[in-house]
Rosetta silent file (secondary structure, phi, psi, omega in degrees, C-alpha in Angstrom):
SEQUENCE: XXXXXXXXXXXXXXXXXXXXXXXXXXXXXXXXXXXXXXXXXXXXXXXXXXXXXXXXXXXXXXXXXXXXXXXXXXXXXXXXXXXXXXXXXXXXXXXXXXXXXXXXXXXXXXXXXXXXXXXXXXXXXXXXXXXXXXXXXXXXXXXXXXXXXXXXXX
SCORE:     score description
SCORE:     0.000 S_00000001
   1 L     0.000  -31.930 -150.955   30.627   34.243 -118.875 S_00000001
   2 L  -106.146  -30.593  166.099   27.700   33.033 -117.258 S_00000001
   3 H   -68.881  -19.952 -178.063   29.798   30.769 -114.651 S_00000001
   4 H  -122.785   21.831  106.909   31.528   33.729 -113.577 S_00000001
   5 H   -46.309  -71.406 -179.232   27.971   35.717 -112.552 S_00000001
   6 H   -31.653  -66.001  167.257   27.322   32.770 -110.913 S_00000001
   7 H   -32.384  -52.369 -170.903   30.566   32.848 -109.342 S_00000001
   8 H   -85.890  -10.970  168.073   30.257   36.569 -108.512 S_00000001
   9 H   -65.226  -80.208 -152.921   26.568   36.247 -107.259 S_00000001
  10 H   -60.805  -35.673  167.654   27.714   33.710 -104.807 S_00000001
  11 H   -34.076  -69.125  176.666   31.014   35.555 -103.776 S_00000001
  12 H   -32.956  -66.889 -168.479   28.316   38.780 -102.944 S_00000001
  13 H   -52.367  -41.096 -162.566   26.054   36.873 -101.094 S_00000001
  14 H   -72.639 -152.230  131.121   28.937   35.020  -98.968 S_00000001
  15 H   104.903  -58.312 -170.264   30.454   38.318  -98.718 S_00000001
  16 H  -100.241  -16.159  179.733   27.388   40.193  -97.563 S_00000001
  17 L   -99.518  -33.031  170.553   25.830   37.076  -95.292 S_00000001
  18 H   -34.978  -90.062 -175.612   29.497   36.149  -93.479 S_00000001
  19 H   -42.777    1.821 -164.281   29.301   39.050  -91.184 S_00000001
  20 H  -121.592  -16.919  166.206   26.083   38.877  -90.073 S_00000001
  21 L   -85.766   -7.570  162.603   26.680   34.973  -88.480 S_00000001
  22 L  -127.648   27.056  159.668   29.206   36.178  -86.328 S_00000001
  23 L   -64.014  164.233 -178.286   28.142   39.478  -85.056 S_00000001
  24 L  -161.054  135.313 -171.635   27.535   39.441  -81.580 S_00000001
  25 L   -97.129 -169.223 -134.275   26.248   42.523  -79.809 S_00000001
  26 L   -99.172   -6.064 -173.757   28.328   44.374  -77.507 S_00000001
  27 L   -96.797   13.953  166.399   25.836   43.939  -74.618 S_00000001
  28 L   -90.097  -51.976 -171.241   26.198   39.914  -74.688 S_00000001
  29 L   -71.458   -3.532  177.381   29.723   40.535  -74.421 S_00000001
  30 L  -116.813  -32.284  176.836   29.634   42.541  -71.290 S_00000001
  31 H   -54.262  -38.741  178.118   26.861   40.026  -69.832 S_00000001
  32 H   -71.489  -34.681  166.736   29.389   37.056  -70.426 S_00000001
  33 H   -46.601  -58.719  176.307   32.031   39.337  -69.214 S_00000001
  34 H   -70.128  -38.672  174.634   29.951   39.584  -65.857 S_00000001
  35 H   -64.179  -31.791 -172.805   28.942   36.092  -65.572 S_00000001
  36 H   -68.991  -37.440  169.280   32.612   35.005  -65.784 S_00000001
  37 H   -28.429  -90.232  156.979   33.211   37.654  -63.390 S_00000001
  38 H   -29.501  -60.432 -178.954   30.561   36.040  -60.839 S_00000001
  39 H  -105.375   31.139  155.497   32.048   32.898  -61.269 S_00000001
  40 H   -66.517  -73.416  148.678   35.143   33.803  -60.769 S_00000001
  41 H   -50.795   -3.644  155.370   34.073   35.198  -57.435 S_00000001
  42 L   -81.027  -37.210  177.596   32.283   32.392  -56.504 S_00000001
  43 L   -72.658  -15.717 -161.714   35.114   30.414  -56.563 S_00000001
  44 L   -94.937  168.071 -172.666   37.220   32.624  -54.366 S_00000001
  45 L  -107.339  133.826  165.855   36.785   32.023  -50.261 S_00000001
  46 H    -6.934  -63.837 -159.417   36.435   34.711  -48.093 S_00000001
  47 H   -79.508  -47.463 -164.420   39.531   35.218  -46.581 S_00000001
  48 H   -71.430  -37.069  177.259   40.874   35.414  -50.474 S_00000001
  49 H   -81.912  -18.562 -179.545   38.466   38.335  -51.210 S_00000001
  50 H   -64.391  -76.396  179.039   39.029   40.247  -47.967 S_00000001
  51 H   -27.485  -15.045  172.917   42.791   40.116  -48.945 S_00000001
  52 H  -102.137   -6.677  179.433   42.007   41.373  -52.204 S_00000001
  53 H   -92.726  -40.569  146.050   39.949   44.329  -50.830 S_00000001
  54 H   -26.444  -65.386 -164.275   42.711   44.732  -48.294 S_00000001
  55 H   -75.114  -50.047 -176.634   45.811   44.764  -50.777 S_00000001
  56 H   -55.562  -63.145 -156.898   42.887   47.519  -52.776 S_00000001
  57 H   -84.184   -8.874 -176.457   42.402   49.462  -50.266 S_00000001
  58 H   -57.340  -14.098  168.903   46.007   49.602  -48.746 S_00000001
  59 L   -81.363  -30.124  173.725   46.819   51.983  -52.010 S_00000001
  60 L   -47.094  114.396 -168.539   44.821   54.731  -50.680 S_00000001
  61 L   -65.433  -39.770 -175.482   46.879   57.115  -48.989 S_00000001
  62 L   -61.665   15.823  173.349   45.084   58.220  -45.979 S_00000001
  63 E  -122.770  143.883 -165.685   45.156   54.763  -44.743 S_00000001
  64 E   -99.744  -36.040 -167.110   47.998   53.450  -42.833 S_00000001
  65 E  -158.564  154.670  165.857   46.601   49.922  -42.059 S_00000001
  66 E  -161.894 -178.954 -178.884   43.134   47.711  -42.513 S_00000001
  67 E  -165.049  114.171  163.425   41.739   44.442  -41.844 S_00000001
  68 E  -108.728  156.390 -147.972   39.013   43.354  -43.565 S_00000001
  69 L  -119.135   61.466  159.056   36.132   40.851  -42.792 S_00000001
  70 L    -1.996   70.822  166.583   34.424   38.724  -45.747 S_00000001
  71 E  -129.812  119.652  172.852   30.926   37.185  -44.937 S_00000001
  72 L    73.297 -125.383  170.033   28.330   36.418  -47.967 S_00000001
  73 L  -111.561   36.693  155.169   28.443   39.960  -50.160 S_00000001
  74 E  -127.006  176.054 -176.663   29.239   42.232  -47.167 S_00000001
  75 L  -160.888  139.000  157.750   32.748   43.343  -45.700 S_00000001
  76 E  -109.831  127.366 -138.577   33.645   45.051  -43.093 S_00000001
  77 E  -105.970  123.523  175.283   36.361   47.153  -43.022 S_00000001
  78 E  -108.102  113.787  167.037   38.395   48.386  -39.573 S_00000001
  79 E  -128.852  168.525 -159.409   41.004   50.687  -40.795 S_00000001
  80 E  -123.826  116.308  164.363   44.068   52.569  -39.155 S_00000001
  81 E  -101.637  176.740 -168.726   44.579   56.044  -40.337 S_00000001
  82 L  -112.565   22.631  178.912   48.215   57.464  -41.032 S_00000001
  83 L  -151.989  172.932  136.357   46.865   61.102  -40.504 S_00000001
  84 L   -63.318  122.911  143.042   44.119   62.871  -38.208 S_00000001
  85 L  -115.408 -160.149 -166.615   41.199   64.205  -39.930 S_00000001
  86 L   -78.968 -176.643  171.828   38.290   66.003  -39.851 S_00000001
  87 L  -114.439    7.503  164.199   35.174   64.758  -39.681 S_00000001
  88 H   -82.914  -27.514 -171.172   33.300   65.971  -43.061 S_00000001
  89 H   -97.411  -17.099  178.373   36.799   64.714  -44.646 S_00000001
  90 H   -81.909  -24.645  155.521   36.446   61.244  -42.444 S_00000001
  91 H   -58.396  -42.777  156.099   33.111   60.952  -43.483 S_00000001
  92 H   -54.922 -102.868  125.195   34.393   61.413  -47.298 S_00000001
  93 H    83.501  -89.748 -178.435   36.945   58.913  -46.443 S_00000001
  94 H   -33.808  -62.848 -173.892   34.314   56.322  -45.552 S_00000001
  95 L   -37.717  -48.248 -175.461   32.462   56.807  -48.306 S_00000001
  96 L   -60.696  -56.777  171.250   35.406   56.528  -50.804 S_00000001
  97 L   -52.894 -132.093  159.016   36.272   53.269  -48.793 S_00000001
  98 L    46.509  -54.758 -177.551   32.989   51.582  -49.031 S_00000001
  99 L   -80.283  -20.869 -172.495   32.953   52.484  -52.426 S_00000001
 100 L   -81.806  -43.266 -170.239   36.608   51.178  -53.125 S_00000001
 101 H   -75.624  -21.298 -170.131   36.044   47.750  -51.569 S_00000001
 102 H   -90.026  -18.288  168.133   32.535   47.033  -54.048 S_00000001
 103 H   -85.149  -25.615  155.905   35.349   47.756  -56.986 S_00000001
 104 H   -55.381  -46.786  178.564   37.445   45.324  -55.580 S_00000001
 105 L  -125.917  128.971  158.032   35.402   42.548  -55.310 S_00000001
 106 L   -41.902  -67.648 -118.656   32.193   42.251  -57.368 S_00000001
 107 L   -82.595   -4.289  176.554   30.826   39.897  -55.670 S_00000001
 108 L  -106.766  109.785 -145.861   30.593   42.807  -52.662 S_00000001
 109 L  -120.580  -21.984  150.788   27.479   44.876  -52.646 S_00000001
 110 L  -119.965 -167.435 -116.815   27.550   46.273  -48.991 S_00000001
 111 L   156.998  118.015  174.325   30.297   47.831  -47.077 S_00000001
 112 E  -133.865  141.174 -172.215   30.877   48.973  -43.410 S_00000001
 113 E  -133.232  108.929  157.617   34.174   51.040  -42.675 S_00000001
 114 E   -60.535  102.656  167.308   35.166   51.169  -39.137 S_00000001
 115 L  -105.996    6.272  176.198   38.008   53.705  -37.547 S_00000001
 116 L   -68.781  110.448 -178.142   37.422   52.629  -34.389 S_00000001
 117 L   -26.206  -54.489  172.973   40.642   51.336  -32.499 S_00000001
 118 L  -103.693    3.838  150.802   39.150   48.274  -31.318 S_00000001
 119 L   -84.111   -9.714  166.319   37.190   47.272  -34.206 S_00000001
 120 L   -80.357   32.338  177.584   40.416   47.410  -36.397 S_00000001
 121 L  -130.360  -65.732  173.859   41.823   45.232  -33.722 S_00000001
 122 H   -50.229  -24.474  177.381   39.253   42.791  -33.584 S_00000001
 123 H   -81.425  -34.043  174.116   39.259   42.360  -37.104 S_00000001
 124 H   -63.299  -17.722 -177.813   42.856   42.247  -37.448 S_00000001
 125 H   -70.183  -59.166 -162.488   42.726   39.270  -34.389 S_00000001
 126 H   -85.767   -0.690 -159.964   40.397   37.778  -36.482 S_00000001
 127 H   -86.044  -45.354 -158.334   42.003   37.908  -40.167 S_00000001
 128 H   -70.666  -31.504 -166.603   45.096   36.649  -38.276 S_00000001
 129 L    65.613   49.144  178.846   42.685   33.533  -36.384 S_00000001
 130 H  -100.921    1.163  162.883   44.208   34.462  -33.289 S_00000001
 131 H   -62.138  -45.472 -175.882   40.100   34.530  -32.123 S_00000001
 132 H   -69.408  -37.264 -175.158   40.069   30.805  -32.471 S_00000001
 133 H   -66.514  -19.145  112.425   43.346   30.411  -30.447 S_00000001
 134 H    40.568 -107.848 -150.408   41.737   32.416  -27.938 S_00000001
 135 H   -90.677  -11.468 -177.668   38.774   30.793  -27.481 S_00000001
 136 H   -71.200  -57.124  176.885   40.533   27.155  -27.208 S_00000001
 137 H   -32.234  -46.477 -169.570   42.870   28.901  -24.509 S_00000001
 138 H   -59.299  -56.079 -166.234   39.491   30.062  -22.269 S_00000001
 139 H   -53.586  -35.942  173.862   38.207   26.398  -22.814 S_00000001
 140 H   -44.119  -63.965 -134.817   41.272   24.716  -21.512 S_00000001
 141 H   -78.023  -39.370 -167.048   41.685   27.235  -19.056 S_00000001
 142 H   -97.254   -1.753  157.069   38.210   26.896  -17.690 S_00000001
 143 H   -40.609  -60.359 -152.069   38.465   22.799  -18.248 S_00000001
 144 H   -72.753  -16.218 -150.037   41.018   22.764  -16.169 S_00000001
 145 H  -118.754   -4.479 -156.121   39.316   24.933  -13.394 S_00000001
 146 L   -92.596  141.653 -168.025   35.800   23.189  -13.895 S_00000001
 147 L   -80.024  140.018 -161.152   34.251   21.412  -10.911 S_00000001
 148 L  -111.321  140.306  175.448   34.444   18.126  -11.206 S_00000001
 149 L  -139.099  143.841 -175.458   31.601   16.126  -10.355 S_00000001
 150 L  -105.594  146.176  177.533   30.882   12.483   -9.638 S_00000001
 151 L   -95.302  139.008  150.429   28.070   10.268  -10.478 S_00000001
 152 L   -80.498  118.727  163.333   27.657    7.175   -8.556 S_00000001
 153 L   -71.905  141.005  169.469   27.115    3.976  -10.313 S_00000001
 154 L  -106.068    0.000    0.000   25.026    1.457   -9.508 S_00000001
């Protein structure tokens, strides 16, 4: 009789002390949750997070086309719309955008959204690297056109 109080003591304690070494509260679990996040996003390169803010925002309907720009935690967005609007609904729009691309990427905390024709062009130029191919072309171009000048040696 007295082995199996014992017994039922220690079952109780173990019983009542178990649960309390592996609670964990729920706001550690969204902090770890964030850190993996971060370094998850640390890991990714530019060009891999524009493309994922890209691919994001390309579900939106009112947009037809975008090209987005990666550097540090901002992006900059040049989009193409597939409709006209107004400009209280193009201003909403922005906003929406801006706000769409910081759910896309953590790791992206400001946002600039562009509808301008030739800043979606330049960005799309540059997402593409047809900037670098470019600027080698100019260099050639003015190599080859560059005055040539001689030193004499003595």
């Amino acid at each position: 009789m007295f082995i199996i109080k014992k017994i039922l003591v220690f079952a109780m304690i173990f019983i009542g002390v178990m649960p309390l070494m592996g609670c964990v509260s729920a706001d550690k679990l969204r902090n770890d949750a964030q850190q993996l996040r971060a370094v998850e996003a640390i890991k990714k390169t530019p060009e891999s997070r524009a493309k994922i803010i890209a691919d994001y925002l390309l579900k939106i309907d009112e947009i037809e086309d975008c090209a987005v720009h990666v550097s540090g935690r901002t992006a900059v967005i040049g989009i193409s719309l597939a409709t006209d609007l107004e400009r209280r609904e193009l201003v909403a729009l922005k906003r929406k955008i801006a706000a769409e691309a910081k759910n896309a990427d953590p790791q992206t905390t400001h946002a600039t959204v562009s509808t301008s024709a030739s800043i979606y062009k330049k960005l799309d130029a540059m997402r593409r690297g047809e900037r670098e191919h470019e600027e080698e072309k100019e260099l050639e171009e003015n190599g080859k056109n560059a005055p040539v000048i001689v030193v004499p040696s003595f």
